[in-house]
C-alpha positions in Angstrom: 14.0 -1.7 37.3 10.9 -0.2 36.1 9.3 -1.9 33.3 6.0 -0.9 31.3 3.7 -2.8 29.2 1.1 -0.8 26.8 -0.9 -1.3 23.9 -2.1 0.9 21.3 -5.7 -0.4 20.2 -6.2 0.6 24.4 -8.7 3.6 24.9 -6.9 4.6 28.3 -3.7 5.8 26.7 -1.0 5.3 30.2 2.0 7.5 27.7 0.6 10.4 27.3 4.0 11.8 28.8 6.1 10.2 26.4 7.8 12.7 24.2 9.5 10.6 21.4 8.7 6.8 19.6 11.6 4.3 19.2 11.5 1.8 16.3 14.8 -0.7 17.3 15.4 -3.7 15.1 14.7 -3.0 11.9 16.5 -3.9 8.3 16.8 -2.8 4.5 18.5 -3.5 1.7 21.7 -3.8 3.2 21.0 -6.9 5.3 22.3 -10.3 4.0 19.7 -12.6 4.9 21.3 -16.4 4.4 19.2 -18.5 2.2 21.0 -21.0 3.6 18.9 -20.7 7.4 15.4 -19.9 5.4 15.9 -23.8 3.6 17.2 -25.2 7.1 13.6 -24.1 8.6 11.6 -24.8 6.1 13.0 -28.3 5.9 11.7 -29.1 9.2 8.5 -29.2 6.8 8.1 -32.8 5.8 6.3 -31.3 2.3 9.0 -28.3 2.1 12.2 -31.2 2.9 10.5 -33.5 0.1 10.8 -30.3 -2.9 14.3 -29.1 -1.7 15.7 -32.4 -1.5 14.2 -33.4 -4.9 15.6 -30.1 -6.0 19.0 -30.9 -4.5 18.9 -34.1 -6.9 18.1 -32.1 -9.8 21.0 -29.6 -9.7 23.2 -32.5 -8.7 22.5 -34.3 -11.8 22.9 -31.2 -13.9 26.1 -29.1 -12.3 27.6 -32.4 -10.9 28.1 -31.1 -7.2 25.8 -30.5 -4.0 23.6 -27.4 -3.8 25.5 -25.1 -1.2 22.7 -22.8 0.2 25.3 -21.4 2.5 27.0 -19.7 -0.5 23.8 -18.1 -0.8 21.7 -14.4 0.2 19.5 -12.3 -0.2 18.3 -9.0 0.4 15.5 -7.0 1.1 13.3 -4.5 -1.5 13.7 -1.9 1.3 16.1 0.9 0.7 17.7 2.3 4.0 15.6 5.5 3.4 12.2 3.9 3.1 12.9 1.8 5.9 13.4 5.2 8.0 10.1 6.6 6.4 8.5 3.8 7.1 9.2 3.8 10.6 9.1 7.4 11.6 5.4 7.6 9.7 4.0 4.9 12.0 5.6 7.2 15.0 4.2 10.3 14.3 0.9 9.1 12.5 -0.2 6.4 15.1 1.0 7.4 18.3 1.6 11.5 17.8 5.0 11.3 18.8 8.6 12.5 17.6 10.7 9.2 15.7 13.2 8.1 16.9 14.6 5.0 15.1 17.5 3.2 15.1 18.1 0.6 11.9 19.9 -2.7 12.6 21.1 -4.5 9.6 23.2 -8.2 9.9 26.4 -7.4 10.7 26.6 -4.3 8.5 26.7 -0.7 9.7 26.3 1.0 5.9 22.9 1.9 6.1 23.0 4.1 9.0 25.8 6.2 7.6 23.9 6.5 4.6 20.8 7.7 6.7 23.5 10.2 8.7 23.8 12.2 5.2 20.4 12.1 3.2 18.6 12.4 6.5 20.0 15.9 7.9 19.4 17.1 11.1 17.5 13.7 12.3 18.8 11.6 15.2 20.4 8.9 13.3 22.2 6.2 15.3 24.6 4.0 14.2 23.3 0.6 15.1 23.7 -2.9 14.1 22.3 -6.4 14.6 25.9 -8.0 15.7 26.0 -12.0 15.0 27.2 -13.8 18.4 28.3 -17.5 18.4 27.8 -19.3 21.8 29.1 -22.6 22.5 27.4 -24.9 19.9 24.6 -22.2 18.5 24.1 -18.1 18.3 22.7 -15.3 19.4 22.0 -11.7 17.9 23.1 -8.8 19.9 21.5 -5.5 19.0 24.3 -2.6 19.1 22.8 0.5 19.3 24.4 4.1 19.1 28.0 3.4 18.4 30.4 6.3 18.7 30.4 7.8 15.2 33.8 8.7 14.9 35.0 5.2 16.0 32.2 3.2 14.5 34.1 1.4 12.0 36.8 0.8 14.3 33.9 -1.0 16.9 32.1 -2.7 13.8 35.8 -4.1 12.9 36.4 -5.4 16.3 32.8 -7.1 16.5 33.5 -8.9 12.9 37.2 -9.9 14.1 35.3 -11.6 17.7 33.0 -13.7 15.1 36.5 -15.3 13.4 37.5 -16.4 16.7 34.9 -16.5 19.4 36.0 -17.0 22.9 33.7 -16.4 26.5 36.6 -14.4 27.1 36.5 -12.0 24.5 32.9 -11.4 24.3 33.1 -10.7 28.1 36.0 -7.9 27.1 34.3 -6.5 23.7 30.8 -6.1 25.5 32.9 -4.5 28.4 34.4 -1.8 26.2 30.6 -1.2 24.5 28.8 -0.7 27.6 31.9 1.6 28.9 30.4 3.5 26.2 27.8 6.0 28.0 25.4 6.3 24.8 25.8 2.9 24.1 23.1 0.5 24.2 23.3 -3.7 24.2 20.6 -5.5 23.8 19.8 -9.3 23.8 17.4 -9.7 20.4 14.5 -12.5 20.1 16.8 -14.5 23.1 14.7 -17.6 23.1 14.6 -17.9 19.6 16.2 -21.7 18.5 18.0 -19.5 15.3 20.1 -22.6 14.9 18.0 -25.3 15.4 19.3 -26.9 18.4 16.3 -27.4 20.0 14.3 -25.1 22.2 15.4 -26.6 25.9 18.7 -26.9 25.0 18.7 -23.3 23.6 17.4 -21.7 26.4 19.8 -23.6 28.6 22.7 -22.0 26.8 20.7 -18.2 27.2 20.7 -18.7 31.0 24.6 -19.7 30.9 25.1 -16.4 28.4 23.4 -14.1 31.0 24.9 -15.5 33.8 28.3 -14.9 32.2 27.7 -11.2 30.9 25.7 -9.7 34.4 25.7 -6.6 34.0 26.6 -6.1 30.2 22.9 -6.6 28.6 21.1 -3.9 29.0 17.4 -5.3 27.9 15.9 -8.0 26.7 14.0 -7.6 23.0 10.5 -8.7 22.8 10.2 -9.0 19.0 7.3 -8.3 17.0 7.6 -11.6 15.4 7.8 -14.2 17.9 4.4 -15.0 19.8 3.0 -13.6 22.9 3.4 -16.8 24.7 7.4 -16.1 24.0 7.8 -12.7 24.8 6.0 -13.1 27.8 8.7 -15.9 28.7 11.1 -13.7 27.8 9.6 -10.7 30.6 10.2 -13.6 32.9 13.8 -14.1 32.6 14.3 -10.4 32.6 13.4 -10.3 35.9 14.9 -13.0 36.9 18.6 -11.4 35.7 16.9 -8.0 36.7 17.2 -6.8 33.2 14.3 -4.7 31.5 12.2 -5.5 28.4 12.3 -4.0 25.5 11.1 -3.7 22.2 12.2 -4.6 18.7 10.2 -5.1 15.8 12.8 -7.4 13.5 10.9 -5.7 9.8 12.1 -6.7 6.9 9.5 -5.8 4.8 7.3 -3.3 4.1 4.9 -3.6 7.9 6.6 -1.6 10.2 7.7 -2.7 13.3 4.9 -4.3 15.6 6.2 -3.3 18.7 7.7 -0.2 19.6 9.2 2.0 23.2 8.1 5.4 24.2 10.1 7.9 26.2 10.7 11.2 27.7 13.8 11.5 26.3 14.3 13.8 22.6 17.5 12.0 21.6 18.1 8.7 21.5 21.5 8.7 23.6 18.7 10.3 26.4 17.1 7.3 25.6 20.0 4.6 25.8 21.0 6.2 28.8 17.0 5.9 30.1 17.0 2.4 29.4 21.0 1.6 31.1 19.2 3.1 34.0 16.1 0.1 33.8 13.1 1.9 32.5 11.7 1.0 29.7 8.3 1.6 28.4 7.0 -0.8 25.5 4.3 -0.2 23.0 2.6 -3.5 21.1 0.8 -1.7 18.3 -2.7 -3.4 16.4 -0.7 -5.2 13.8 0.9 -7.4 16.9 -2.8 -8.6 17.8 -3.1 -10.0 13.5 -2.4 -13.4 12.8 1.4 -13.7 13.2 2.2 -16.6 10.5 -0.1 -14.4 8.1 2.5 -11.4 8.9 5.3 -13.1 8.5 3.4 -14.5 5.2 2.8 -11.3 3.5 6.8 -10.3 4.9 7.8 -13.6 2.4 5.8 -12.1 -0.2 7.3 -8.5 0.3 10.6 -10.7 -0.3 10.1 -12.2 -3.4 7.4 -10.2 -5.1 8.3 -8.1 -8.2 9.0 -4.1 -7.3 9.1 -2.3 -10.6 9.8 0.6 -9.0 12.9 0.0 -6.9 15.7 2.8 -6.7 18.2 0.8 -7.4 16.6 -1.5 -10.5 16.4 -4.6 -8.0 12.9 -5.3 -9.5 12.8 -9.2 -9.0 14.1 -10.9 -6.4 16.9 -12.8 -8.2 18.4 -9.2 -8.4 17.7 -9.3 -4.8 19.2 -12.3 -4.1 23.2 -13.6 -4.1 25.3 -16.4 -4.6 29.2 -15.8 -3.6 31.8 -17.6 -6.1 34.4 -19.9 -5.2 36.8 -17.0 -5.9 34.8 -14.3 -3.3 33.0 -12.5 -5.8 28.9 -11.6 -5.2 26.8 -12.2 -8.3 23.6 -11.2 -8.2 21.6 -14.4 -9.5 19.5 -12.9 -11.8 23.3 -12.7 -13.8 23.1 -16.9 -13.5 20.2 -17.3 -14.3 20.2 -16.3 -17.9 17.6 -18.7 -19.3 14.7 -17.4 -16.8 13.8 -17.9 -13.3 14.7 -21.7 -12.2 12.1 -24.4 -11.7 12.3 -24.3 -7.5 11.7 -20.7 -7.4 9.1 -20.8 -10.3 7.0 -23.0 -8.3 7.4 -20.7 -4.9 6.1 -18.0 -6.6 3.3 -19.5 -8.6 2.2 -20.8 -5.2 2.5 -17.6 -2.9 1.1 -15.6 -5.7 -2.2 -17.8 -5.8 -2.2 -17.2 -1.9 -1.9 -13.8 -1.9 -5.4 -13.5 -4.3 -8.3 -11.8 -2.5 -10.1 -14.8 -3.7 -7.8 -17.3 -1.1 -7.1 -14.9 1.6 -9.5 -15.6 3.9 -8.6 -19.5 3.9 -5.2 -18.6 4.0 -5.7 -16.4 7.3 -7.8 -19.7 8.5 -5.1 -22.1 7.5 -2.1 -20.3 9.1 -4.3 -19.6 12.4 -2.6 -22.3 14.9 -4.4 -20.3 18.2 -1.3 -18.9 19.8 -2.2 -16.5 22.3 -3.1 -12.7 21.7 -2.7 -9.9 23.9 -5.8 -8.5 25.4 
């Protein structure tokens, strides 16, 4: 295993024989991001739990049954090409290299055939961010490079696992993916408590995961949105399982991914191969050494913030944003919401819009500064 660590802001530059940039873990439009999970963590805030569960009341009185977040998603302002643009500019602007990059929506695989036919003659995957249930929480597996002409077929079988998840039949499926020679499986944000189980028990079930799949993860992601401290915990167990790092960047928005690999190789089956063989090289570029809850604070923004411009007319987010009906139908909630944008979100937006003035900024950065540990 041969695993390198490098950063952009340094003057000695150790990949100048790198011929191509990858950008892994990254989403657009196509994502369904539950609204359901961004409530669940933000009512670990005593403030945030107070306004949702007054909320809660509130809709409760009025509809006469519970607010169901679960039924609920949204999406981001990114189209599939802009999120491509995005990350290929950052490539070839920043570090002078070919792009190679290789999108990973939730459980969804429509943005990369999309890319395949406005983006002739580029290198475009098919890649997806694959949804993993494991004993009594989840994981995210990143899929990347799927056989085009069976891609449906693989995304099909990978959707069928999450109806009925068994140890067994991960251990097959992931089998039959890494049989796959261009193929590549990685472990994304792996100490991440997604689920809220708590972080020892968590990592407890990760160790029990690897141990069952040996020889059927390919890397381990250090993501562009979890802290130093983390990713460097993350290195650890790597080499423990003698499994590389790798990077992913996890962008929603409109920041492109913080963390990035360079390689030889000028396709990016050279590249899965490269990494299947225990090299990887990994890039943390200068937005990784910003204020990360600032980052993810301007990502939020990028969320919910109006885009006039939009290809697709999703100019506010409750065009953005879904709420599935008890017959299976997606309605967009800006269709709901006839009388104007509801009192919970009203207030969210009047208060991240203050924040986001040039005036507040700088006690923002202060406030959101908790001293997690930088890179050097």
């Amino acid at each position: 295993m041969v695993f390198q660590l490098s950063y952009a802001w340094s003057s000695e530059k150790t990949f100048t024989g790198a011929r191509s940039g990858v950008s892994l873990h990254s989403h657009t439009s196509v994502s369904k991001e539950s609204i359901g999970i961004l409530f669940e963590h933000g009512a670990r805030n005593s403030l945030v739990s107070w306004v949702l569960e007054r909320e809660k009341q509130r809709y409760f009185r009025r509809f006469g049954k519970p607010l169901d977040f679960e039924r609920a998603y949204w999406t981001s302002p990114v189209t599939p090409h802009e999120a491509f643009v995005l990350e290929a500019d950052q490539i070839r602007d920043t570090l002078g290299l070919d792009p190679l990059v290789s999108i990973t929506d939730h459980d969804e695989i429509e943005a990369n055939k999309l890319l395949q036919l406005i983006e002739g003659g580029q290198d475009i995957p098919i890649s997806v961010e694959w949804t993993v249930p494991v004993e009594n929480t989840f994981f995210h597996f990143g899929i990347h490079n799927l056989p085009k002409a069976d891609a449906d077929l693989w995304h099909a079988r990978m959707q069928q696992f999450r109806a009925n998840p068994t140890p067994e039949a991960l251990r097959e499926l992931l089998e039959d993916l890494v049989a796959q020679p261009d193929v590549l499986v990685i472990l994304n944000h792996p100490l991440w408590d997604e689920s809220g189980i708590g972080v020892e028990l968590h990592e407890q079930v990760l160790l029990r995961l690897l141990g069952r799949t040996r020889g059927l993860v390919h890397a381990l992601e250090l993501n562009g949105l979890r802290t130093w401290a983390e990713n460097r915990k993350v290195i650890g167990i790597g080499e423990q399982f003698g499994i590389p790092a790798i990077s992913g960047g996890d962008r929603h928005g409109f920041e492109p991914n913080a963390l990035l690999n360079v390689t030889a190789a000028s396709s990016f089956s050279e590249f899965a191969c490269e990494v299947r063989d225990g090299h990887s090289h990994v890039v943390l570029m200068n937005q990784y050494r910003e204020n990360r809850k600032l980052r993810c604070f301007q990502t939020a923004w990028d969320m919910i913030r109006e885009h006039p411009q939009h290809p697709f007319g999703q100019v506010t987010c409750l065009h953005r944003s879904f709420f599935i009906r008890e017959n299976g139908d997606h309605a967009a909630l800006s269709s709901l919401f006839t009388r104007g944008t509801p009192p919970l979100l009203s207030k969210v937006l009047w208060f991240v819009r203050l924040l986001e003035s040039p005036t507040l900024r700088p006690a923002l950065r202060v406030a959101l500064s908790d001293g997690e540990g930088l890179p050097s």
